[in-house]
C-alpha positions in Angstrom: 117.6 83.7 88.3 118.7 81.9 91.8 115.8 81.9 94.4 116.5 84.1 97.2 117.2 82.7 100.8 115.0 84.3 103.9 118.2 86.6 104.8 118.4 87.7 101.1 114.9 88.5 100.5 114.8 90.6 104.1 118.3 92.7 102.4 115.6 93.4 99.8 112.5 94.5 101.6 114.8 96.6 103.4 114.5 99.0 100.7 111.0 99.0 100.9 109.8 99.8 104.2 106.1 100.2 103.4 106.0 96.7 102.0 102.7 94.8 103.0 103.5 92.4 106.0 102.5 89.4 103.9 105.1 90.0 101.1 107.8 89.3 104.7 110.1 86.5 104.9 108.6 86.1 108.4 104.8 85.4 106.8 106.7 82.9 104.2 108.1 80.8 107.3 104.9 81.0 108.4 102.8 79.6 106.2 106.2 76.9 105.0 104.6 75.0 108.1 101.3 74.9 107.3 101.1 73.4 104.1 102.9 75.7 102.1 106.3 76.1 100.4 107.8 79.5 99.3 110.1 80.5 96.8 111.5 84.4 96.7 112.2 85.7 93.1 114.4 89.2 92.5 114.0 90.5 89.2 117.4 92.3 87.6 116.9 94.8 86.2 117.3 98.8 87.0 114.2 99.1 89.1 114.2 96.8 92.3 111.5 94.5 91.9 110.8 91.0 93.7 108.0 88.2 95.2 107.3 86.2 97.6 105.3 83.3 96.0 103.5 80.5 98.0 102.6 76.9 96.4 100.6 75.0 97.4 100.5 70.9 96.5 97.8 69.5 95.0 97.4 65.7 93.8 99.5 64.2 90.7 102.0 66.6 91.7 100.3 69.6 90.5 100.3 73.0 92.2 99.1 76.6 92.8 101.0 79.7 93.3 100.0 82.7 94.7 101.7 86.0 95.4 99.7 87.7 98.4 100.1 91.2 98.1 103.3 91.6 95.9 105.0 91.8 94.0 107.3 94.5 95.6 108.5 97.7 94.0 108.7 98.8 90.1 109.1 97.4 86.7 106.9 94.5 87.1 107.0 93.3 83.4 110.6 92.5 84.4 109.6 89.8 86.9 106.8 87.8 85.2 109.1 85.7 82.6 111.2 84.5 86.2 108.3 83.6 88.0 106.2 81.9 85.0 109.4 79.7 84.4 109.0 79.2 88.3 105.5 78.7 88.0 106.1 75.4 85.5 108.8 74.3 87.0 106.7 73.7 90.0 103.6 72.4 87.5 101.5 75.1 88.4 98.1 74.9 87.3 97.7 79.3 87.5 99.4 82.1 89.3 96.9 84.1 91.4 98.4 87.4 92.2 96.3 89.8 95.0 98.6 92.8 94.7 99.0 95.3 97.2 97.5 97.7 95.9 93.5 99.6 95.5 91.5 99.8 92.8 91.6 103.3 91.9 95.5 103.5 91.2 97.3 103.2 88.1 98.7 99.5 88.1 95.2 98.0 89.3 94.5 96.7 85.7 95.9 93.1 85.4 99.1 93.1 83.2 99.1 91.6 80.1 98.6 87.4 79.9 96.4 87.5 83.3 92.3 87.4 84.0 90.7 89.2 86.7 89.6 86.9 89.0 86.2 86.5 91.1 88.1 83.9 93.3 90.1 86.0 96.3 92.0 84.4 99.2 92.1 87.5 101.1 89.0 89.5 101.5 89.2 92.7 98.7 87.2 95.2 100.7 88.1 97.1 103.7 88.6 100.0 106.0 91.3 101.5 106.9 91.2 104.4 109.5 93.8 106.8 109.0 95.6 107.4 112.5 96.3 111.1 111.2 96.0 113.9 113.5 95.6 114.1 117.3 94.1 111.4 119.3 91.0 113.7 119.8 90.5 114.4 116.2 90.8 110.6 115.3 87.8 110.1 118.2 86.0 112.9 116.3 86.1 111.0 113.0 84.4 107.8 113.9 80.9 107.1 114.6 79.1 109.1 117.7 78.2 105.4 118.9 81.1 104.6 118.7 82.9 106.9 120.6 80.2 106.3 123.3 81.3 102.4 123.1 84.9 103.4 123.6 84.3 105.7 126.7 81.4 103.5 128.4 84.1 100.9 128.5 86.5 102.5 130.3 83.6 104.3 132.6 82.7 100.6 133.3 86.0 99.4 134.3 87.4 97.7 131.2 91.1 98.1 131.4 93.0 96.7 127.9 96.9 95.5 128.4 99.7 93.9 126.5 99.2 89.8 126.1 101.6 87.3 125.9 99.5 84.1 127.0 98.5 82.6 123.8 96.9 79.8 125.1 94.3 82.7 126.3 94.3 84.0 123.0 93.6 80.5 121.4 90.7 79.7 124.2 89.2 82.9 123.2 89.4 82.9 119.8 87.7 79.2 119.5 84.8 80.4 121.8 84.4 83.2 119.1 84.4 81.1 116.2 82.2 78.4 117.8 79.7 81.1 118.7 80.0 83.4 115.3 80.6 80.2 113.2 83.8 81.2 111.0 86.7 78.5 111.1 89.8 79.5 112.9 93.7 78.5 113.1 94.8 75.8 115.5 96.7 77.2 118.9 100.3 76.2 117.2 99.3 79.4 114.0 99.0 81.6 116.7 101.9 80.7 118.8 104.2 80.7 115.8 102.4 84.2 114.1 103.2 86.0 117.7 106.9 84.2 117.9 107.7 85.5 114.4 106.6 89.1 114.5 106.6 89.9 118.2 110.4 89.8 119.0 110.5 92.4 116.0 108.1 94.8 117.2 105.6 93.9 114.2 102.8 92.8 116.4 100.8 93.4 119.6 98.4 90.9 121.4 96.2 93.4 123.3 93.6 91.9 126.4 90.4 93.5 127.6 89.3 92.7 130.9 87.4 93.6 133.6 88.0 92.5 137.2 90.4 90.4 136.1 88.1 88.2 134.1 89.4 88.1 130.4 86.5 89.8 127.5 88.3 90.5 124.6 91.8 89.8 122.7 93.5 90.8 119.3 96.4 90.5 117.7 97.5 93.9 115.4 100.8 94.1 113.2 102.7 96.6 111.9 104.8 97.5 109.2 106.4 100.8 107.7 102.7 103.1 107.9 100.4 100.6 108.1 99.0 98.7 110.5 96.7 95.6 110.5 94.1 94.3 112.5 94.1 90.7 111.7 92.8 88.4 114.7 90.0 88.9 117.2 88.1 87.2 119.9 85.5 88.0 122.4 83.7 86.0 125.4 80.2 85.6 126.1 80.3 87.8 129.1 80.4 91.3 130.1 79.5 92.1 126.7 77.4 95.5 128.1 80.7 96.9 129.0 81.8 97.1 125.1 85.4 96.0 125.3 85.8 95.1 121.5 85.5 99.2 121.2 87.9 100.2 123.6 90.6 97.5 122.7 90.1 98.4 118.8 91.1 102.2 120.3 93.8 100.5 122.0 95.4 98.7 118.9 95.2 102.2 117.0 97.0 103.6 120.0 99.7 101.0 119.8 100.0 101.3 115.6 100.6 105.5 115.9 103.0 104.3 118.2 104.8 102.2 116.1 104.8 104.9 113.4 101.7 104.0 111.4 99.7 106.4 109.5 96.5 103.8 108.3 95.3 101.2 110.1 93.5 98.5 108.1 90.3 96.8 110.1 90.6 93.5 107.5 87.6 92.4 105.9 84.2 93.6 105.4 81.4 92.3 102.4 82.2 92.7 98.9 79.7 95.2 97.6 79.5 99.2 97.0 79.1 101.1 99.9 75.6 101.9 99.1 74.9 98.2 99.8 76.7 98.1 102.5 74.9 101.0 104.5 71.4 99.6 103.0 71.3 96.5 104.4 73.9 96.1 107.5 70.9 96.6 109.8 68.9 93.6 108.3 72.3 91.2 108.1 74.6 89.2 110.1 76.0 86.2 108.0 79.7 86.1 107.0 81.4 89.2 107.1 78.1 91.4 107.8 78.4 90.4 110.8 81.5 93.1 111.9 80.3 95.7 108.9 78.6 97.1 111.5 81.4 97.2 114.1 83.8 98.7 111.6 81.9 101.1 109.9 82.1 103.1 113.4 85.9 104.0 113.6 85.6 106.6 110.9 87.3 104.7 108.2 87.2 104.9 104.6 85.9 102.1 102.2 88.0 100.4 99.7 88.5 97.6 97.6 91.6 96.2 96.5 92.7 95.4 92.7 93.0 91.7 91.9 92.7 89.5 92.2 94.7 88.4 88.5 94.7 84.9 87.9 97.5 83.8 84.7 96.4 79.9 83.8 99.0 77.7 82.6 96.5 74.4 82.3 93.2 76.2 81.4 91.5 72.4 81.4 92.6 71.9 84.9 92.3 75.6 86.2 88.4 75.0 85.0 88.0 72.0 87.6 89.9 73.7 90.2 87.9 76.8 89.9 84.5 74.5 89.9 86.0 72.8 92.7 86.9 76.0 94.8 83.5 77.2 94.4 81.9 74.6 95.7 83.9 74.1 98.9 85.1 77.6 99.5 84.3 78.9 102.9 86.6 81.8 103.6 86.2 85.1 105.7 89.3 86.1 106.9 92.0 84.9 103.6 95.8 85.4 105.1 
């Protein structure tokens, strides 16, 4: 089966609207330069089905591959003999597979030949608000705090507006990592994420402010009915006014606009919700931290299925996996 070009593999998705924004041709030029190289597979058989896989070099010309949130459409089973011939042509040590999909449906069970994984690139639990209903009745949903958050903002001034300075973006999201200690992308990710998916109506940088002095930034996409809040920064000042509430409201504003019907909030810890609400008071290390922030905008908690791992040098996958454990430091995946 020939690899699919960019173009090609867009013709595809075309038939699947709803595809997640990281299965995109766009996301796989992306991450091409940034260490990555992408192949695009299309199965043939009656049922559409495809992938985007990433690999990533390692030394002795080994690699990974990884399929972030794919593969796209039906009949699976009809895809996995291409990509494991892909997968040793490129001397892959495993496949990991994070498919878009929750735990609760009926294809969350890995297919035969794979492992379920404890090792995830992007993180498995969530929120995602649904942007259903009238603007009032989504305000009604969330938190009583935060609802109060979201008007004390704009009672105290804070006006949010479209963004196109990235360097703002980057300044702000370095002061936010340096303060919160999480690791982010250098000023040339962010340029080339906004270049891709802005000119396509796909994303939104969106800037809080308040008498002219910049608070807050994000960068939301979109894609078919979803919606997904991805990047975020804040500055040291002005923090009273709550701008990170009103310019979350904003992005959700901007997604129903775009069509969306869920808006994902990207990331909080991996434990049961009964954990979560237990002991968000008491923490504030890793993704803790914004548990409490998201738990107010009336979203519901899930956890993704995945992540499958399918090992094709068990020796070597054992090291890796060692390896990864030791050094892994993740909180946001993509």
């Amino acid at each position: 089966m020939p690899e699919l070009s960019a173009s090609a593999w867009e013709e595809f998705l075309a038939a699947f609207p709803d595809a997640h924004i990281l299965q995109t041709a766009n996301w796989g030029e992306l991450k091409a330069s940034f260490g990555w190289s992408v192949s695009r597979l299309r199965a043939l058989s009656p049922q559409a089905c495809g992938a985007q896989l990433l690999f990533r070099r390692l030394p002795l010309g080994f690699t990974i591959a990884y399929i972030p949130k794919g593969p796209v459409g039906q009949d699976w089973d009809s895809l996995w003999p291409e990509v494991d011939a892909l997968c040793r042509r490129r001397r892959a040590i495993f496949l990991k597979v994070e498919p878009d999909c929750w735990d609760f449906e009926p294809q969350a069970s890995p297919p035969p030949g794979f492992r379920l994984s404890q090792q995830a690139i992007q993180p498995p639990r969530t929120m995602v608000v649904s942007l259903l209903g009238k603007e009032l009745e989504l305000l009604e949903r969330m938190k009583q705090k935060t609802r109060y958050n979201i008007r004390l903002a704009l009672k105290k001034g804070v006006v949010v507006s479209p963004l196109n300075d990235i360097n703002l973006f980057c300044k702000l999201m370095q002061a936010t990592g340096e303060r919160d200690r999480f690791g982010v992308h250098s000023p040339s990710y962010y340029e080339m994420v906004y270049n891709l998916f802005y000119p396509r109506g796909e994303c939104q940088m969106l800037l809080a402010e308040y008498n002219g002095d910049p608070l807050a930034a994000l960068m939301v996409f979109a894609r078919g009915r979803r919606a997904w809040y991805f990047y975020g920064a804040s500055s040291d000042v002005h923090r009273d006014r709550m701008p990170t509430y009103l310019l979350q409201w904003s992005a959700m504003r901007w997604a129903r606009d775009q069509g969306c019907s869920e808006y994902d909030l990207w990331g909080v810890p991996d434990v049961d919700e009964q954990a979560l609400e237990a002991n968000f008071t008491t923490r504030s290390d890793g993704l803790w931290g914004v548990y409490r922030f998201k738990r107010g905008f009336g979203g519901e908690l899930r956890r993704a299925a995945g992540p499958w791992d399918r090992v094709y040098l068990p020796r070597m996958y054992r090291i890796y996996s060692m390896l990864f454990e030791r050094t892994s430091n993740r909180e946001t995946g993509h």
